[in-house]
C-alpha positions as a printed Julia matrix, in Angstrom:
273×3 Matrix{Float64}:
  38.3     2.42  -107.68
  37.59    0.24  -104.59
  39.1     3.11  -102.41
  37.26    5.89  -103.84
  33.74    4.4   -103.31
  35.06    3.62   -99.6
  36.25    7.16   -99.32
  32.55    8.37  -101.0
  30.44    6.18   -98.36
  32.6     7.48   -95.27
  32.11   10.97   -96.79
  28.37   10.0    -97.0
  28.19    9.13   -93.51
  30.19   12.16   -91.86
  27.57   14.16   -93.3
  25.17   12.0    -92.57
  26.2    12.53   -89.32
  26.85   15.75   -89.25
  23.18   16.52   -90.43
  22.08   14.81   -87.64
  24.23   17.03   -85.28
  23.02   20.32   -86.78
  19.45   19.15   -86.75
  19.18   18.33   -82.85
  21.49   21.58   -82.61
  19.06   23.75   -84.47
  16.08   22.71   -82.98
  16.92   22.47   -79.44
  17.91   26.19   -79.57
  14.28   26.94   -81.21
  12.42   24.74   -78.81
  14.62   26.67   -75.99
  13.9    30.58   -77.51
  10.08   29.11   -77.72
   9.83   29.11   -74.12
  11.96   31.99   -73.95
   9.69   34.37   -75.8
   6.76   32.94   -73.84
   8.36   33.28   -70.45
  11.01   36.21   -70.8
  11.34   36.6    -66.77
  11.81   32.74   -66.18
  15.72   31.89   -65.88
  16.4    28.68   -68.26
  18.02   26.27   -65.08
  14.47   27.1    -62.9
  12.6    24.59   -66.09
  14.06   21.84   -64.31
  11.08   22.72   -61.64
   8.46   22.68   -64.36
   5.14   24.52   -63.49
   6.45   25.12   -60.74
   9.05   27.78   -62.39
   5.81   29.07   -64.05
   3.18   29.64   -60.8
   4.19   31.11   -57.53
   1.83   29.93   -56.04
   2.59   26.66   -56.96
   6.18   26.91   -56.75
   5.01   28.5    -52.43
   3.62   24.8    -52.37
   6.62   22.82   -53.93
   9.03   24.88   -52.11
   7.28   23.69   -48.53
   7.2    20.19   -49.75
  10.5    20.19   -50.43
  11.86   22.11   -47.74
   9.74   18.59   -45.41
  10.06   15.14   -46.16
   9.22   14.51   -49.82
   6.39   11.97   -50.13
   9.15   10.03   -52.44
  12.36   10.31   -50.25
  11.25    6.83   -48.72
  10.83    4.99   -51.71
  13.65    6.47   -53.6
  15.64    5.52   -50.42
  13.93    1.46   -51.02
  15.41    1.59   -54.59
  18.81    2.29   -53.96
  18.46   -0.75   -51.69
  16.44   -2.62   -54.2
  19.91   -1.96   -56.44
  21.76   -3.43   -54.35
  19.38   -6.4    -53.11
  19.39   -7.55   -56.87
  22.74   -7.12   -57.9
  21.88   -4.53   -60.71
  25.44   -3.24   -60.45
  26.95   -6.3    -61.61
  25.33   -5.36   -64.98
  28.21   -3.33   -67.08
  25.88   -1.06   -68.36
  24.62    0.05   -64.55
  28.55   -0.31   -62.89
  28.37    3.37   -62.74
  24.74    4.43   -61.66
  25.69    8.43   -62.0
  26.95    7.64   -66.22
  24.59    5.13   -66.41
  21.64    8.16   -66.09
  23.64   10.68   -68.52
  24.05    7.98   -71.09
  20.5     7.06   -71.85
  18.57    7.25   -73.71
  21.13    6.47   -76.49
  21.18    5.38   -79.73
  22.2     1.53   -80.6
  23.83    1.17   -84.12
  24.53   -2.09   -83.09
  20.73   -3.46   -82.78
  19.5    -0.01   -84.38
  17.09    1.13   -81.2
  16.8     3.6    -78.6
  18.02    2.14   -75.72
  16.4     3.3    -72.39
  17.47    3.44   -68.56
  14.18    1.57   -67.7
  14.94   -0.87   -70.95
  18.37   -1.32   -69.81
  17.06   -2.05   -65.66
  14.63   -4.62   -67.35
  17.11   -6.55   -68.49
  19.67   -6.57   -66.26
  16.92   -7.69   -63.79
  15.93  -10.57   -65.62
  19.53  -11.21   -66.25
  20.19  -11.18   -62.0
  17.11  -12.46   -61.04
  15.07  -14.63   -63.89
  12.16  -12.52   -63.56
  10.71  -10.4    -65.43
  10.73   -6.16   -64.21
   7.48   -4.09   -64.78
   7.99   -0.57   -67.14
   6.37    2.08   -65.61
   5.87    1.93   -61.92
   6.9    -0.07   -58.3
   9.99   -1.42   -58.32
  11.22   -0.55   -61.5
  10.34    3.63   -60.64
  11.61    3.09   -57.35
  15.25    2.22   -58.75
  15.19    4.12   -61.84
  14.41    7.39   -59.56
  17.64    6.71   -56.99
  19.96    6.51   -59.95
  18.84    9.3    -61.23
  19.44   10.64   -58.0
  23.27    9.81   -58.14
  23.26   12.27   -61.18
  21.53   15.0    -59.4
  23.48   18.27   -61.03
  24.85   16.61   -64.28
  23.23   17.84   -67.62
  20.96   16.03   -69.56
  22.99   14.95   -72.63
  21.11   12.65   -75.64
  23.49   13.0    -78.52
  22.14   12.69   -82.32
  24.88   11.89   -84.35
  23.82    9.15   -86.98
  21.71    8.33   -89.64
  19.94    6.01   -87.56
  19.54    7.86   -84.51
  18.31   11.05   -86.3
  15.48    8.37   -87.76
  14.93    7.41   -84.42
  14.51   11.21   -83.9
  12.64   12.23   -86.11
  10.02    9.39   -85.5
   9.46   10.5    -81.78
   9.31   14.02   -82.94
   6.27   13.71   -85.42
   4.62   11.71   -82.78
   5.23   14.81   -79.88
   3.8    16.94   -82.65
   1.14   14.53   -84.31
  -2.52   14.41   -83.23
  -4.4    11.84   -82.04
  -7.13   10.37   -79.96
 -11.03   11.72   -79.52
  -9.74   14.75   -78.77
  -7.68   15.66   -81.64
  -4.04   16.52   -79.52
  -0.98   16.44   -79.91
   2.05   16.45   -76.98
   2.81   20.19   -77.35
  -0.51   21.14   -77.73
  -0.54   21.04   -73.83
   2.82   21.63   -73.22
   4.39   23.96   -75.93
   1.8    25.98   -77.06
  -0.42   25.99   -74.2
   2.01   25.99   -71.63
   1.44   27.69   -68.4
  -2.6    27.86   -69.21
  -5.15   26.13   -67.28
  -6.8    23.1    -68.01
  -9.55   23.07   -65.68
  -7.75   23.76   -62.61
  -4.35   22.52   -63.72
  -1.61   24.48   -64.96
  -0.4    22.72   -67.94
   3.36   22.42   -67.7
   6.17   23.17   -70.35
   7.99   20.31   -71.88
  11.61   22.1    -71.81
  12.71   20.34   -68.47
  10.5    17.62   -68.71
  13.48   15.28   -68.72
  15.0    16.77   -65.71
  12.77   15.53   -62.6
  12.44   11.59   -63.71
  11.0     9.12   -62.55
   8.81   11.75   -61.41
   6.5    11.33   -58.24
   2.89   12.71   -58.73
   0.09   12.98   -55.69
  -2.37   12.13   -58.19
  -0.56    8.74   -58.63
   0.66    8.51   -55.09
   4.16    7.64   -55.81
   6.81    7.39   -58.24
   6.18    6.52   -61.85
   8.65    6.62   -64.85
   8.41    8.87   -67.81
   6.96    6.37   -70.1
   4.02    5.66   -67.23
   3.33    9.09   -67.89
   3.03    9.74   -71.75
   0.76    6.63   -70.96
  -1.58    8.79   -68.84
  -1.85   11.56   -71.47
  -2.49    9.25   -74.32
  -5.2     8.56   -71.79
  -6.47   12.09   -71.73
  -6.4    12.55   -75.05
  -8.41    9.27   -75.2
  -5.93    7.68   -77.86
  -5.14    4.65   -78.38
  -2.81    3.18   -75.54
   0.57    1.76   -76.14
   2.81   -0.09   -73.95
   5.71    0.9    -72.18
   9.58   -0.02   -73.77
   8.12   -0.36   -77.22
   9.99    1.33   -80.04
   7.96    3.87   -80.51
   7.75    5.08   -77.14
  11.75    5.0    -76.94
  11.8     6.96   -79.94
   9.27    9.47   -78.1
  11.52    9.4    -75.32
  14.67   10.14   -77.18
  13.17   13.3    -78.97
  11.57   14.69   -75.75
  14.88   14.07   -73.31
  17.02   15.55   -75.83
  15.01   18.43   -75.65
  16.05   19.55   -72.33
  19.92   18.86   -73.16
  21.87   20.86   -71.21
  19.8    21.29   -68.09
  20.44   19.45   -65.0
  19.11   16.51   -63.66
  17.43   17.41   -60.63
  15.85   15.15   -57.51
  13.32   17.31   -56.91
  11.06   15.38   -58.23
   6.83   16.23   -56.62
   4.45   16.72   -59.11
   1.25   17.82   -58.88
């Protein structure tokens, strides 16, 4: 009797499992023929340069920053340094910057979490240092962006493939979809469905490939700032309520919205408007 229950719960949790597989699986290839049908003439690798892959004039523009000095190249070059200065690859889970990137955001079943690159820097600064690493910008952008950089041309890869990740899942994919704030929005209400419109004179970008170009640098900003700094920004526009950086819900966010740009390559081109 004892090993037929233990043979029902691992049955339960291979299709548990499996569920969660076919899930991220299904709705990755929607979220993908979404853009698809709105955008028929743009090739799926050019989402990696966001508007930019939308807008030629805008992609004129990005192309001639590029082709310079990025406004980031300096302080992408300081966080490299900054790795090195602090002892961040000491830290097992940062030994390998280039895996470290491709791993997260994962799923814990150990502590049952999303685990971020920027949660995982965090501590692995405190653990080197004693001090305590901001979440969304300076030092902790700066860092974030030059491993990233060591990953340039590897695919995005968040994998689904428990119970508790697909809850994790799910959780940051009602709040992409759910509205909120004065204004009523929602995440892809800007950039799903409106994608590639103007919002005053802003083209509003498309989420597939959001993932790619992170920590992102933006003029408006004036330097680097990770993704969390900037779901921050638009809860600001939407004039919702805020919520801070490398809290649950935001990793959960995180998880949904990287995983939807699995299988496109993480890129250092990484201007934004």
């Amino acid at each position: 009797m004892k090993k037929l229950i233990t043979a029902v719960v691992s049955l339960g949790l291979m299709v548990g499992a499996s569920s969660a597989i076919a899930d991220l699986n299904t709705e990755h290839k929607a979220f993908v023929s979404h853009f698809k049908s709105m955008f028929p003439n743009v090739e799926l690798a050019d989402y990696t340069n966001g508007v930019y892959a939308l807008d030629e004039g805008s992609r004129d523009q990005f192309e001639e920053i590029l082709d310079g000095i990025p406004p980031y190249e300096e302080a992408v070059e300081k966080g490299g340094e900054e790795f090195v200065k602090f002892g961040l690859g000491k830290c097992d889970a940062l030994k390998d910057p280039a895996a470290a990137r491709i791993k997260h955001p994962y799923f814990d079943e150990a502590t049952q979490k999303v685990v971020t690159l920027e949660g995982v820097l965090k501590a692995c600064y405190k653990e080197q240092t004693g001090k305590k690493l901001g979440s969304k910008k300076g030092k902790i952008a700066r860092i974030s962006a030059w491993i990233s950089d060591q990953a340039a041309g590897e695919k995005v890869n968040v994998k689904v493939e428990t119970a508790g990740a697909q809850a994790a899942y799910n959780e940051g994919k009602a709040f992409f979809y759910g509205k909120r704030g004065q204004f009523n929005m929602s995440c892809a209400d800007c950039h799903v469905y409106n994608a590639g419109k103007k919002a005053r004179a802003d083209i509003l970008s498309p989420a597939l490939g959001h993932a790619t170009h992170v920590p992102m640098y933006r003029a408006k900003w004036a330097g680097l700032g990770t993704l969390q700094r900037r779901y921050g920004g638009c809860l600001k526009n939407m004039r919702a309520k805020p919520i801070n950086a490398q809290t649950d819900l935001m990793n959960n966010l995180e998880f949904f919205h990287q995983a939807m740009s699995n299988g496109l390559e993480i890129t250092d081109a990484r201007y934004r408007k």
